[in-house]
CHARMM internal coordinates of N, CA and C (Angstrom, degrees):
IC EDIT
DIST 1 N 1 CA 1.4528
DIST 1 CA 1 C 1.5275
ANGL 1 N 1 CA 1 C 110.63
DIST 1 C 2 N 0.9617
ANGL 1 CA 1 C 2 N 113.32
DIHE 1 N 1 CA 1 C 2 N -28.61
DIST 2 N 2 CA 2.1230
ANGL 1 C 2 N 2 CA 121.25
DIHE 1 CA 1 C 2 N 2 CA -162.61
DIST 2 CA 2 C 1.4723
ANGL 2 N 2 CA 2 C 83.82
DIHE 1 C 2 N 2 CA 2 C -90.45
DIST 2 C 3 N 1.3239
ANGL 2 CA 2 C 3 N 129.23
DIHE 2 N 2 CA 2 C 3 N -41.80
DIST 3 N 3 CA 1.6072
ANGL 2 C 3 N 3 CA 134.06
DIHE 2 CA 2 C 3 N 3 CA -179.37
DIST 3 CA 3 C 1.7247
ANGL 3 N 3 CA 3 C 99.96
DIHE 2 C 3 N 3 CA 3 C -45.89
DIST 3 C 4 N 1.0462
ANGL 3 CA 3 C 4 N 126.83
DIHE 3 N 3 CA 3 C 4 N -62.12
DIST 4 N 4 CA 1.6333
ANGL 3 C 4 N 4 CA 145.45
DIHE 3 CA 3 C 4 N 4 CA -160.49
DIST 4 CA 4 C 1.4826
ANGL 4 N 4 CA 4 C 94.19
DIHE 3 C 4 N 4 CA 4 C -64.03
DIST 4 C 5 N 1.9879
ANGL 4 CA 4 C 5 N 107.60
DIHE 4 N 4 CA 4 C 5 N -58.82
DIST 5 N 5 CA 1.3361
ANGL 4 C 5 N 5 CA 99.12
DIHE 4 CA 4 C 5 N 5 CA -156.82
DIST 5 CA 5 C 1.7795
ANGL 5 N 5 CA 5 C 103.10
DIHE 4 C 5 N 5 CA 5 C -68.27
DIST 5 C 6 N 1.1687
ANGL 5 CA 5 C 6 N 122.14
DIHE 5 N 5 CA 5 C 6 N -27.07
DIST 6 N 6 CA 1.5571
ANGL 5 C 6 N 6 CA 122.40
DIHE 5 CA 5 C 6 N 6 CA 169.16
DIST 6 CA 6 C 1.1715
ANGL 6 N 6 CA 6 C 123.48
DIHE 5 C 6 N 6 CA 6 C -56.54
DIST 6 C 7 N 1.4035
ANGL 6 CA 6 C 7 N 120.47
DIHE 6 N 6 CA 6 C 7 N -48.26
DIST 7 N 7 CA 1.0836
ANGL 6 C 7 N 7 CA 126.70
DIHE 6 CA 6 C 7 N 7 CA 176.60
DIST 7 CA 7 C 1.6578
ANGL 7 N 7 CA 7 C 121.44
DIHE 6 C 7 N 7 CA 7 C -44.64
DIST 7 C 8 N 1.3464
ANGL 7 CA 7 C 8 N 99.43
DIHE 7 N 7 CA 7 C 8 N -66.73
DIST 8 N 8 CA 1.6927
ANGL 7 C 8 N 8 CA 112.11
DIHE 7 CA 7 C 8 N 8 CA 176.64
DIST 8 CA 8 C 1.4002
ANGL 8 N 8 CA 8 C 88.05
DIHE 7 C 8 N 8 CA 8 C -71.17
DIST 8 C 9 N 1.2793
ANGL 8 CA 8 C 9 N 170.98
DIHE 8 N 8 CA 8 C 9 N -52.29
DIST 9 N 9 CA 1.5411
ANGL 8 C 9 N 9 CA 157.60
DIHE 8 CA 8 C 9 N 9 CA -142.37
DIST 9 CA 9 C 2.0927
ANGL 9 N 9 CA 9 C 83.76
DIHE 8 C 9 N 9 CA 9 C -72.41
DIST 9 C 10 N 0.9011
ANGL 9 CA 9 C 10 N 113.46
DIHE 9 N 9 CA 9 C 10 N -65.68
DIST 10 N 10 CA 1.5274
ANGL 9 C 10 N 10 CA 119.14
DIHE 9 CA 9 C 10 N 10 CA -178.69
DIST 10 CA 10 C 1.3674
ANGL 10 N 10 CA 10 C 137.54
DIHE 9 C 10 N 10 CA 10 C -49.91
DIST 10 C 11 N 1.7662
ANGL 10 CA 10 C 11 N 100.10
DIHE 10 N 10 CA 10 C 11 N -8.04
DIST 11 N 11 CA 1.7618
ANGL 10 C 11 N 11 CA 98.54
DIHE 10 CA 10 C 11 N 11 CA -179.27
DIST 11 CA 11 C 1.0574
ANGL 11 N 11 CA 11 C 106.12
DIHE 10 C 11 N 11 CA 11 C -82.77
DIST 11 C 12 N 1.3059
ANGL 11 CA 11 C 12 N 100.19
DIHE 11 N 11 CA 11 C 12 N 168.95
DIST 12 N 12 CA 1.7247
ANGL 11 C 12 N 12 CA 115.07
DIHE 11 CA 11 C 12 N 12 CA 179.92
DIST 12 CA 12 C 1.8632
ANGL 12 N 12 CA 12 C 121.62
DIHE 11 C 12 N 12 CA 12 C -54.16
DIST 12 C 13 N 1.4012
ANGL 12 CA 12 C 13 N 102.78
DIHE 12 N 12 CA 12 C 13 N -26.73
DIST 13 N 13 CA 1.6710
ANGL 12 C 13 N 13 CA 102.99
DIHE 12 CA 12 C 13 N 13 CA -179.08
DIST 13 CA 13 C 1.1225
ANGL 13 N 13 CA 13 C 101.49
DIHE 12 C 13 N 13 CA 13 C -55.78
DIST 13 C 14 N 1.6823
ANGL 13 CA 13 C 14 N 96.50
DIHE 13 N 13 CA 13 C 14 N -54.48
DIST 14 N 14 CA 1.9543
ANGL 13 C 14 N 14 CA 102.95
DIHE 13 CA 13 C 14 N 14 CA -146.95
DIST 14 CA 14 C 1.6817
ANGL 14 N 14 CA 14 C 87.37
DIHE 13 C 14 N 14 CA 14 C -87.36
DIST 14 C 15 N 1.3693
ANGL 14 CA 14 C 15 N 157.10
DIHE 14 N 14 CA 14 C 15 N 6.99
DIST 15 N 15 CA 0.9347
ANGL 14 C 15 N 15 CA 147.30
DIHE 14 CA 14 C 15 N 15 CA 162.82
DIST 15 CA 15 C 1.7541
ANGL 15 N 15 CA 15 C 109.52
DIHE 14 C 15 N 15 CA 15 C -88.37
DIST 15 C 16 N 1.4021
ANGL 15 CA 15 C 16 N 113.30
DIHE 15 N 15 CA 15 C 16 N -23.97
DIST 16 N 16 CA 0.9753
ANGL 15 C 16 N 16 CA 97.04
DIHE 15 CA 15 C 16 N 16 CA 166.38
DIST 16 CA 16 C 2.0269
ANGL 16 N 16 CA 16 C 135.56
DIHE 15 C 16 N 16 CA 16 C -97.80
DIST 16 C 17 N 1.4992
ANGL 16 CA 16 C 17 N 65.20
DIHE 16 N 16 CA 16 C 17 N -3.14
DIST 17 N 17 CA 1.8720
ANGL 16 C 17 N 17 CA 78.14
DIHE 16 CA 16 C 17 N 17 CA -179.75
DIST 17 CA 17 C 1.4531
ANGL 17 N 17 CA 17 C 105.13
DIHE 16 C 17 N 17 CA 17 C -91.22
DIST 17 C 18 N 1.3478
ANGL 17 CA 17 C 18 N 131.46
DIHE 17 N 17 CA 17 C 18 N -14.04
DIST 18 N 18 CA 1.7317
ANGL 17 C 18 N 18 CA 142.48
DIHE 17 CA 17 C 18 N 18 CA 145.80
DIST 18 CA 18 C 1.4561
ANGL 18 N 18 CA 18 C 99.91
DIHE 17 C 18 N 18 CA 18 C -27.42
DIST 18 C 19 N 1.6790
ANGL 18 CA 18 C 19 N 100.47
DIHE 18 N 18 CA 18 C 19 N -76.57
DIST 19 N 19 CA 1.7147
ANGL 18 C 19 N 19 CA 117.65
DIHE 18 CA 18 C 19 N 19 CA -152.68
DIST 19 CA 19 C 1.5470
ANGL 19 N 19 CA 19 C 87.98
DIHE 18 C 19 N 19 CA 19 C -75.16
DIST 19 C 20 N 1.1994
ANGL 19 CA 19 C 20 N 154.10
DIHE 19 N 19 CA 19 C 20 N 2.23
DIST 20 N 20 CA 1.2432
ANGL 19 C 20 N 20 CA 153.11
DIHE 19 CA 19 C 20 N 20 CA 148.09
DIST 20 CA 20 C 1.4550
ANGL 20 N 20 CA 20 C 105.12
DIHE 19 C 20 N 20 CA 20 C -63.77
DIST 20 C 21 N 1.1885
ANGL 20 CA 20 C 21 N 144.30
DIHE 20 N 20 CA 20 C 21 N -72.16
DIST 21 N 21 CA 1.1717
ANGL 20 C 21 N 21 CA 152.99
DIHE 20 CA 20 C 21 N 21 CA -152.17
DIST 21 CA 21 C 1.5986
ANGL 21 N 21 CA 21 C 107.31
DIHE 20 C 21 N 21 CA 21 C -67.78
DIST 21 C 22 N 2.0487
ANGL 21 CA 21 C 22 N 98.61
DIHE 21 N 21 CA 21 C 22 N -54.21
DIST 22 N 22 CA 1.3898
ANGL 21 C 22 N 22 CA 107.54
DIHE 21 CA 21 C 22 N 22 CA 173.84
DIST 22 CA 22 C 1.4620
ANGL 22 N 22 CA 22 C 107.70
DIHE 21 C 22 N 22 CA 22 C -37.62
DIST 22 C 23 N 1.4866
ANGL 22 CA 22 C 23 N 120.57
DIHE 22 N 22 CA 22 C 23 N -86.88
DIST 23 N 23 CA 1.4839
ANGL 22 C 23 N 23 CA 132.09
DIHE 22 CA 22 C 23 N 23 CA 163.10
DIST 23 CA 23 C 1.4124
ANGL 23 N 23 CA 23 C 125.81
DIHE 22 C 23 N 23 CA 23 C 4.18
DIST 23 C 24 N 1.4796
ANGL 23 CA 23 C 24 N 106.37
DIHE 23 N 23 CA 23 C 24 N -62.96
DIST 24 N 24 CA 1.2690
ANGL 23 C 24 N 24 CA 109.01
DIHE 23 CA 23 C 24 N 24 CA 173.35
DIST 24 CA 24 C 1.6396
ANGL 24 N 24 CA 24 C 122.61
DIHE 23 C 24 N 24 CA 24 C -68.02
DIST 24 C 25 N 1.0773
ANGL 24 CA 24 C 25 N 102.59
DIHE 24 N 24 CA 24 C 25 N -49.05
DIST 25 N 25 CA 1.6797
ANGL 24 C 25 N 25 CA 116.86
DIHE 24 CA 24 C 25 N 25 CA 161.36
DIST 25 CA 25 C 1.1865
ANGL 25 N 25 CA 25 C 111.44
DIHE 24 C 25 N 25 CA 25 C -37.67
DIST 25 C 26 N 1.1385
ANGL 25 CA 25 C 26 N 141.84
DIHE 25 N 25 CA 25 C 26 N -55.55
DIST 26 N 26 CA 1.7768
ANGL 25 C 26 N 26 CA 157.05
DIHE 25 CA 25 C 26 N 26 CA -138.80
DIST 26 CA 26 C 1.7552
ANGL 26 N 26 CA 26 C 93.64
DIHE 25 C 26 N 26 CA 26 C -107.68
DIST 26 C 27 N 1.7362
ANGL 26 CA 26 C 27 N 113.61
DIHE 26 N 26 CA 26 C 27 N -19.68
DIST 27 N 27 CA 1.3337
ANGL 26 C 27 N 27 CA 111.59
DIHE 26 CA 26 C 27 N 27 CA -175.73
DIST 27 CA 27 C 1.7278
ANGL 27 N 27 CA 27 C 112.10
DIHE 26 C 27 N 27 CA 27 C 73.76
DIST 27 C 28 N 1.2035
ANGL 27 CA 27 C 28 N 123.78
DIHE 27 N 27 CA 27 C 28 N -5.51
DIST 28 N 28 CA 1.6735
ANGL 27 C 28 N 28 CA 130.02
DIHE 27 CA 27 C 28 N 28 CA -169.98
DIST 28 CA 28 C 1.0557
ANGL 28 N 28 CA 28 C 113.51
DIHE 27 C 28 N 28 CA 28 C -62.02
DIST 28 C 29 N 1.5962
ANGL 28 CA 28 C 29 N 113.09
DIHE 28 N 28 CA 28 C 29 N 159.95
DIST 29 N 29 CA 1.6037
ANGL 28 C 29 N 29 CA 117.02
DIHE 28 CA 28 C 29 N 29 CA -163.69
DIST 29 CA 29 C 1.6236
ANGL 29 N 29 CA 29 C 81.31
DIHE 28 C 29 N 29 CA 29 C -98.42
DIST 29 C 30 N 0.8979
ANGL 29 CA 29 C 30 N 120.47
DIHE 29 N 29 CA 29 C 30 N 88.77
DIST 30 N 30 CA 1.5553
ANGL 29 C 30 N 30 CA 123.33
DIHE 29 CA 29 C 30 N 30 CA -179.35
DIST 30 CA 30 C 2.0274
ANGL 30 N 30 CA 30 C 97.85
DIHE 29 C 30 N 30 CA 30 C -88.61
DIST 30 C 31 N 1.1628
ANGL 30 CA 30 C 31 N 117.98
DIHE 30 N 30 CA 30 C 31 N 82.62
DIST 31 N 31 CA 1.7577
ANGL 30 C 31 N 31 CA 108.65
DIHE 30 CA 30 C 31 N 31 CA 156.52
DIST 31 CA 31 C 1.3231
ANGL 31 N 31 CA 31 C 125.38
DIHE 30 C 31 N 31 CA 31 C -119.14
DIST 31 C 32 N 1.0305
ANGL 31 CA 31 C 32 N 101.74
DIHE 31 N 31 CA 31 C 32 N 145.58
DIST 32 N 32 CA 1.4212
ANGL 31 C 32 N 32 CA 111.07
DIHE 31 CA 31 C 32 N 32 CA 174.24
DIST 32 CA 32 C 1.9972
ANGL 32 N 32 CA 32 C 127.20
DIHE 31 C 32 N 32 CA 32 C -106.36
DIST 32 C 33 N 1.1900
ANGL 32 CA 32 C 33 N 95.15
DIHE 32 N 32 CA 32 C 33 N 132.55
DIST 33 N 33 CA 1.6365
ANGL 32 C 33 N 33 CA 72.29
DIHE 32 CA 32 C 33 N 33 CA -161.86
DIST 33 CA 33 C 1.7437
ANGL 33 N 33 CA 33 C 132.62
DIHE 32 C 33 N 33 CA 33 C -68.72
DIST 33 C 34 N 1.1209
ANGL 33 CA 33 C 34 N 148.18
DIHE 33 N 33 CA 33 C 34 N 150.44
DIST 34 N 34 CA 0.8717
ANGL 33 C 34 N 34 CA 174.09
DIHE 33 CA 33 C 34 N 34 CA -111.73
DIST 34 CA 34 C 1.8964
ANGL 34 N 34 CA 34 C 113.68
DIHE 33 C 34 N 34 CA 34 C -72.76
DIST 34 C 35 N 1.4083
ANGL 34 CA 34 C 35 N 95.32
DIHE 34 N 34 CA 34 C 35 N -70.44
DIST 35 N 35 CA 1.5412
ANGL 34 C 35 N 35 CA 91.35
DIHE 34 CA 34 C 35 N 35 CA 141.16
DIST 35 CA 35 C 1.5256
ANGL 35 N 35 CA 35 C 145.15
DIHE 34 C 35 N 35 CA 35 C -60.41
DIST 35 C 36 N 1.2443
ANGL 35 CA 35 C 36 N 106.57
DIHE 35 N 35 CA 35 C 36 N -39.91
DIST 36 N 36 CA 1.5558
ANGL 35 C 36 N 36 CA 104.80
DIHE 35 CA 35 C 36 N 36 CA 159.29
DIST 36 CA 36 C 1.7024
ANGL 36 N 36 CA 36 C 134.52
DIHE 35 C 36 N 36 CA 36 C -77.02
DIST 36 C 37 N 0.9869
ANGL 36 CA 36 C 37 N 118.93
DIHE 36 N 36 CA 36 C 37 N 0.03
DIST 37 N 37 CA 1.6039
ANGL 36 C 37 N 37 CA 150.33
DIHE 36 CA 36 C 37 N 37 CA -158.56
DIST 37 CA 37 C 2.3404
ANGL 37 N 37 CA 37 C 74.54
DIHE 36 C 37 N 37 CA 37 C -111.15
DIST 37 C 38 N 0.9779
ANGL 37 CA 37 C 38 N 111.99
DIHE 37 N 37 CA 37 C 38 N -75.07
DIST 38 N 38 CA 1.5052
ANGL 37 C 38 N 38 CA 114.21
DIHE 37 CA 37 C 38 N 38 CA -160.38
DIST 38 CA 38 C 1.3018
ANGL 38 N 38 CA 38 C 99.79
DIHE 37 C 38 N 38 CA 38 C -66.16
DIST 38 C 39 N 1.2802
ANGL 38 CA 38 C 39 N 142.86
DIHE 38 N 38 CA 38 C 39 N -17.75
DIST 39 N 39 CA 1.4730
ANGL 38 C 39 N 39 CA 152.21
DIHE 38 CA 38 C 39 N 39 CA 176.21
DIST 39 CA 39 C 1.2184
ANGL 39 N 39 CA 39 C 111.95
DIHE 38 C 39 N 39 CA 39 C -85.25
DIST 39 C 40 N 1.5951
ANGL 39 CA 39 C 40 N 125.48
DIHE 39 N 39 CA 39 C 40 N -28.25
DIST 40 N 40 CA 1.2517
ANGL 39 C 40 N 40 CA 122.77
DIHE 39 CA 39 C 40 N 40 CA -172.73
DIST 40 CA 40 C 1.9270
ANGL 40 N 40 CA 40 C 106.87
DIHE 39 C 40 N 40 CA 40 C -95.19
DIST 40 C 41 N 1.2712
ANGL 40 CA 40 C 41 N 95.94
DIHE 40 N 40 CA 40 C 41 N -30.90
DIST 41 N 41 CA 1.9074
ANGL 40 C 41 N 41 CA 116.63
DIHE 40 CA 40 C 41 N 41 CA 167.95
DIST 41 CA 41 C 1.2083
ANGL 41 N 41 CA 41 C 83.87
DIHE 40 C 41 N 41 CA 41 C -48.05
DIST 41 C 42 N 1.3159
ANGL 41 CA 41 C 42 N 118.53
DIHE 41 N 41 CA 41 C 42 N -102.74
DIST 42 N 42 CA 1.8915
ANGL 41 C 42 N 42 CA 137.68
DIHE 41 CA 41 C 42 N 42 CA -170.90
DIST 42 CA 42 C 1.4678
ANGL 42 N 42 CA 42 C 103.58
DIHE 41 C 42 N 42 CA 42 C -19.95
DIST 42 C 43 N 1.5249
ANGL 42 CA 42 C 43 N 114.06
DIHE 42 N 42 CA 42 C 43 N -63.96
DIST 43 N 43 CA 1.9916
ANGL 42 C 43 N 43 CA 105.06
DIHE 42 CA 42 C 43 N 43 CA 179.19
DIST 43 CA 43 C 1.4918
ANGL 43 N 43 CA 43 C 117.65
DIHE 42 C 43 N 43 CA 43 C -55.02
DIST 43 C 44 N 1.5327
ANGL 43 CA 43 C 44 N 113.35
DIHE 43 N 43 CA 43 C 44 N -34.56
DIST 44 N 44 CA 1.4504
ANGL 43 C 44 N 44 CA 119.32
DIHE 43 CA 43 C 44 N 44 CA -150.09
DIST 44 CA 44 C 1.7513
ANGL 44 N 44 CA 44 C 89.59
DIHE 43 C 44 N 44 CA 44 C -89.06
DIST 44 C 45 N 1.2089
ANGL 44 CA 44 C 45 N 127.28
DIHE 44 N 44 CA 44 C 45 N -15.59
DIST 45 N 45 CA 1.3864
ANGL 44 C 45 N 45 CA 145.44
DIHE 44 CA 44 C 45 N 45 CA -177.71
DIST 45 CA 45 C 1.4832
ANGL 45 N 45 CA 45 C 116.65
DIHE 44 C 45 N 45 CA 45 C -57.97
DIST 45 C 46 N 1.8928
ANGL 45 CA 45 C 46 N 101.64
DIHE 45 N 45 CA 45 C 46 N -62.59
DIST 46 N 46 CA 0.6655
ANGL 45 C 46 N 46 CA 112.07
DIHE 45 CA 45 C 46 N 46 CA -165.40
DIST 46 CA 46 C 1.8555
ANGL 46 N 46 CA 46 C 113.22
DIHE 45 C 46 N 46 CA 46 C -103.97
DIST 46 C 47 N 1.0830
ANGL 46 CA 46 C 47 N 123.55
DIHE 46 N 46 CA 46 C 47 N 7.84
DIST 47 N 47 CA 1.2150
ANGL 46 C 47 N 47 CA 145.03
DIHE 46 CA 46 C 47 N 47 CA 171.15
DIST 47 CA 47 C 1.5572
ANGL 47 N 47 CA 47 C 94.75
DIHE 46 C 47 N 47 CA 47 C -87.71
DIST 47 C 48 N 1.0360
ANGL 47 CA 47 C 48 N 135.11
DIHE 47 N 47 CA 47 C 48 N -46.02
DIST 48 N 48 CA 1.5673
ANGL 47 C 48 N 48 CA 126.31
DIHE 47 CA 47 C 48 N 48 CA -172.02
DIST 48 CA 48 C 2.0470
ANGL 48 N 48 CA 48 C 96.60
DIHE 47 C 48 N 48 CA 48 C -88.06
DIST 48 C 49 N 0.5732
ANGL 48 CA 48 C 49 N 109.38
DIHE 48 N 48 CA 48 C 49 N -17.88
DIST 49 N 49 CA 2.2114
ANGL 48 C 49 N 49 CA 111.93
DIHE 48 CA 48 C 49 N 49 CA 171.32
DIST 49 CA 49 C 1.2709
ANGL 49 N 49 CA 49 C 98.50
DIHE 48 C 49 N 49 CA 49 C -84.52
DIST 49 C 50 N 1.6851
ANGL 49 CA 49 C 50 N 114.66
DIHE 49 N 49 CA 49 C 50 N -40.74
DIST 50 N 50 CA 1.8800
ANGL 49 C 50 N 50 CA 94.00
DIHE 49 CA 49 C 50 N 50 CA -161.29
DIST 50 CA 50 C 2.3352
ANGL 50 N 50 CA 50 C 90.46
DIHE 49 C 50 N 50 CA 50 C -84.62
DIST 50 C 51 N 1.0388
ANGL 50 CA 50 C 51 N 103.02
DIHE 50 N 50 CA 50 C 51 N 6.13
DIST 51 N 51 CA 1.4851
ANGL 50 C 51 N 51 CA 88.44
DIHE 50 CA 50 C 51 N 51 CA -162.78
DIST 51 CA 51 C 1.5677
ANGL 51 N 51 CA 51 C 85.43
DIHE 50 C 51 N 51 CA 51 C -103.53
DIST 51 C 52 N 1.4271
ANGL 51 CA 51 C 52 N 136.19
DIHE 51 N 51 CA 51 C 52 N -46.18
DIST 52 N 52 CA 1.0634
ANGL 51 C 52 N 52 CA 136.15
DIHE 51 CA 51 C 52 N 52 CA 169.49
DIST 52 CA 52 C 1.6982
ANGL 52 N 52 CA 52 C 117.93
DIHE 51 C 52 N 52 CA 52 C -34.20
DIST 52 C 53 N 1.4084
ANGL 52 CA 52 C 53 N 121.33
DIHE 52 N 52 CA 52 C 53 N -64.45
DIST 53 N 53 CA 1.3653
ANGL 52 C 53 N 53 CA 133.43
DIHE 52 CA 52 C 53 N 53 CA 160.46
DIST 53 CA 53 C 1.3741
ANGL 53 N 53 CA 53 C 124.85
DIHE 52 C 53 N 53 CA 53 C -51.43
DIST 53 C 54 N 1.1421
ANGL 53 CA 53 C 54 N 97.74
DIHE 53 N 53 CA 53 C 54 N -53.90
DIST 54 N 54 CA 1.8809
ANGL 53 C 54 N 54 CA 77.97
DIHE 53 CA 53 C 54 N 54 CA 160.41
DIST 54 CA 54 C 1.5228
ANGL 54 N 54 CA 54 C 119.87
DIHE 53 C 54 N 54 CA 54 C -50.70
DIST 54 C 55 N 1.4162
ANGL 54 CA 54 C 55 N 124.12
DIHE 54 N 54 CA 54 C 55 N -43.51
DIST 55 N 55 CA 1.1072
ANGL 54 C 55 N 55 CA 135.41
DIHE 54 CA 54 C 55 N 55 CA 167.70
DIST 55 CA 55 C 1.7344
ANGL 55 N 55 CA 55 C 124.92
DIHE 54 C 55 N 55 CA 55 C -31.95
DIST 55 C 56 N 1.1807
ANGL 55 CA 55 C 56 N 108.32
DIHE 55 N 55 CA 55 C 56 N -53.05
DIST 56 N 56 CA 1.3653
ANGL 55 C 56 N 56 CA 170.73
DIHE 55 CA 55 C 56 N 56 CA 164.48
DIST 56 CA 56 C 1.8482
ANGL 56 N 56 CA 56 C 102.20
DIHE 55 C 56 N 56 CA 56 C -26.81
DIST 56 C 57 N 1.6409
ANGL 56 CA 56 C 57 N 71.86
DIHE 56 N 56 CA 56 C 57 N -72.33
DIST 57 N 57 CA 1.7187
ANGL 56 C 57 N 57 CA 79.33
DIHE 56 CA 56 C 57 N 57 CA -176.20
DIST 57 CA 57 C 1.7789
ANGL 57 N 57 CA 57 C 124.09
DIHE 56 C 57 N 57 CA 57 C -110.38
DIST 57 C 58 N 1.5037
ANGL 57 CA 57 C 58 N 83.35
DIHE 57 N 57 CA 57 C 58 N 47.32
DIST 58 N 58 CA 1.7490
ANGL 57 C 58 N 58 CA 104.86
DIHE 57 CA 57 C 58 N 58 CA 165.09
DIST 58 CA 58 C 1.7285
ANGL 58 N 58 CA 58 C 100.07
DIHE 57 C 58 N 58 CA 58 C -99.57
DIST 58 C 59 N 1.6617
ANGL 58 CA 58 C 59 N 110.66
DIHE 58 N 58 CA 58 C 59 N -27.29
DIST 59 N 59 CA 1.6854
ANGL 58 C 59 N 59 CA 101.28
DIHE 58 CA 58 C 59 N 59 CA -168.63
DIST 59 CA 59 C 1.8616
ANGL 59 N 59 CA 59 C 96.04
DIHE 58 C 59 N 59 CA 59 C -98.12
DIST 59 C 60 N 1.4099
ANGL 59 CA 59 C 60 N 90.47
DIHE 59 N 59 CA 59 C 60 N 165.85
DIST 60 N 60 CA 1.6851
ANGL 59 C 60 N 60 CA 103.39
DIHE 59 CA 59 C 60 N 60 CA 154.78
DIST 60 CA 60 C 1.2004
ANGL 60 N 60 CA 60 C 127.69
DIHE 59 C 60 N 60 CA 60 C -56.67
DIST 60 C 61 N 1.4352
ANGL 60 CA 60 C 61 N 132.38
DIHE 60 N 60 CA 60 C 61 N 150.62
DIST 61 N 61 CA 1.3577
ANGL 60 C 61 N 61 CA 117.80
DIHE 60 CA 60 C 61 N 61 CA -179.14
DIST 61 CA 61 C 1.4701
ANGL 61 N 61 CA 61 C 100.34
DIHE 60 C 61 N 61 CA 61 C -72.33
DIST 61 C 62 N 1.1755
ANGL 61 CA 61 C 62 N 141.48
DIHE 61 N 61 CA 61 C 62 N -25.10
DIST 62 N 62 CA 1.1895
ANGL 61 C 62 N 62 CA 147.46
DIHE 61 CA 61 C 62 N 62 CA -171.29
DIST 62 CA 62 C 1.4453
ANGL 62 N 62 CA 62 C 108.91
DIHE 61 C 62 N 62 CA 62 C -58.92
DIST 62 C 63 N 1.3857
ANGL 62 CA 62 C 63 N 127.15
DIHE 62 N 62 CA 62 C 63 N -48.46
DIST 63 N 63 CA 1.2680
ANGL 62 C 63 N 63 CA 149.88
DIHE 62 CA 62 C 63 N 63 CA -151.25
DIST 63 CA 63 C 1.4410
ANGL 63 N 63 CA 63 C 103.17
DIHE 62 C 63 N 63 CA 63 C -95.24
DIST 63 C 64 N 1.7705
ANGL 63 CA 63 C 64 N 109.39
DIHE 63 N 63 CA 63 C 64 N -25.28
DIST 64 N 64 CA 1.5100
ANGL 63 C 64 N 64 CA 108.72
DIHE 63 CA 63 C 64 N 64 CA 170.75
DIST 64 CA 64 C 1.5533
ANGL 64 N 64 CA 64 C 97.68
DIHE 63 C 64 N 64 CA 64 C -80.51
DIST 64 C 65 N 1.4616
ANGL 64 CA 64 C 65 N 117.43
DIHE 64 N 64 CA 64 C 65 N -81.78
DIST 65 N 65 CA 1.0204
ANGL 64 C 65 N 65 CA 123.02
DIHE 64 CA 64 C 65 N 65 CA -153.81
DIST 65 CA 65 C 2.3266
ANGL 65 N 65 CA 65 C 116.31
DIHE 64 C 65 N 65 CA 65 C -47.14
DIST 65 C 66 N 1.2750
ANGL 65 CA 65 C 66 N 103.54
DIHE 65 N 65 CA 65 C 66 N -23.17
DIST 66 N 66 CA 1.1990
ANGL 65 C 66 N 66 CA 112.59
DIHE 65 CA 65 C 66 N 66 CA 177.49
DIST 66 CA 66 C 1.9221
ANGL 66 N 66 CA 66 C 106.60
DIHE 65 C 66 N 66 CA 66 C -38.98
DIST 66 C 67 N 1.4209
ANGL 66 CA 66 C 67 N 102.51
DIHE 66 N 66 CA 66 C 67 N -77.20
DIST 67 N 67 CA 1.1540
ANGL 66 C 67 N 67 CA 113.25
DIHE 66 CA 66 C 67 N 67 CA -166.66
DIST 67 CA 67 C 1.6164
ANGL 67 N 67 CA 67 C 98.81
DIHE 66 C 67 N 67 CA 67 C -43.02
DIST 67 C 68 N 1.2983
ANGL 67 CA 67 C 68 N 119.07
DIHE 67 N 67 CA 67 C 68 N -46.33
DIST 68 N 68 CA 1.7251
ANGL 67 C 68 N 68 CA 118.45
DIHE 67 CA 67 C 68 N 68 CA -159.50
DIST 68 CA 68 C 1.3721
ANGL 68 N 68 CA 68 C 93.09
DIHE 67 C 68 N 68 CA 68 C -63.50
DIST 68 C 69 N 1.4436
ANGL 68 CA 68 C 69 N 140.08
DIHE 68 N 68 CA 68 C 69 N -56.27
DIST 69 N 69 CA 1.5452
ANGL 68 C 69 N 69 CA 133.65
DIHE 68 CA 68 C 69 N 69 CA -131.16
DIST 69 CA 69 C 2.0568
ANGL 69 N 69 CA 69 C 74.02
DIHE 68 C 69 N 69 CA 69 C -81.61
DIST 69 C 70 N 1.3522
ANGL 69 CA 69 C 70 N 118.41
DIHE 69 N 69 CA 69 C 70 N -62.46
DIST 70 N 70 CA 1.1468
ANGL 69 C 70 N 70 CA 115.64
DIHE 69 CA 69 C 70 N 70 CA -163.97
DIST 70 CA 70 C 1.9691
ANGL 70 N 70 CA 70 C 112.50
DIHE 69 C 70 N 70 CA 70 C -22.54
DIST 70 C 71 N 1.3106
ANGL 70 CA 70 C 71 N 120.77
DIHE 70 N 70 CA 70 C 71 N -53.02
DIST 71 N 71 CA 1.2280
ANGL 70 C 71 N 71 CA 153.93
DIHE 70 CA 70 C 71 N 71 CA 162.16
DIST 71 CA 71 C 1.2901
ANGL 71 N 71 CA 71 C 103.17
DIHE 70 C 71 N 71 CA 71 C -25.57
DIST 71 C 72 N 1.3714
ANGL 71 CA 71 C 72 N 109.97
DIHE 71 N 71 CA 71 C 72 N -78.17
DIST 72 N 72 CA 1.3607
ANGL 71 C 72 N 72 CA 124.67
DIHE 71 CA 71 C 72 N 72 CA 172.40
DIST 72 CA 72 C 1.7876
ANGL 72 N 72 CA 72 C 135.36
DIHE 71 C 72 N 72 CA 72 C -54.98
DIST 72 C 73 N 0.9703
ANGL 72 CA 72 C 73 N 98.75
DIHE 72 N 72 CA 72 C 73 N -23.17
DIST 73 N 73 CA 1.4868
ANGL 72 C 73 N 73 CA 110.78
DIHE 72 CA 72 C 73 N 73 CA 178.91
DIST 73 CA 73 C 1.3508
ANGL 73 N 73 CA 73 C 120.90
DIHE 72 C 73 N 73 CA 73 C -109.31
END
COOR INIT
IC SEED 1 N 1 CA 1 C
IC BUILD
């Protein structure tokens, strides 16, 4: 269990949404430049979709789409 909770405490999202908070806290001119700022959007993007889908594809499509149409109709 302490394995798991480390694990996810250590990825890059939640490590970077830390040094977000730190930053703001501390008040710091924390920037990053322009290209790397748009590279870290794009990684941090797609690290939260590929983690979602894996997620994703533990259920039936049935079992996803249910709840949505309900919503919708």
């Amino acid at each position: 269990m302490n394995e798991i909770i480390l694990q996810n405490l250590l990825s890059p999202v939640v490590l970077f949404f830390v040094l977000g908070i730190i930053a703001a806290i501390v008040k710091s001119d924390l920037k990053f430049p322009n290209g790397l700022s748009e590279g870290l959007s794009i990684y941090l993007l797609i690290a939260i979709g590929i983690k979602g889908g894996i997620e994703l594809s533990h259920y039936s499509i049935g079992s996803v789409l249910a709840p949505i149409l309900e919503h919708c109709f």
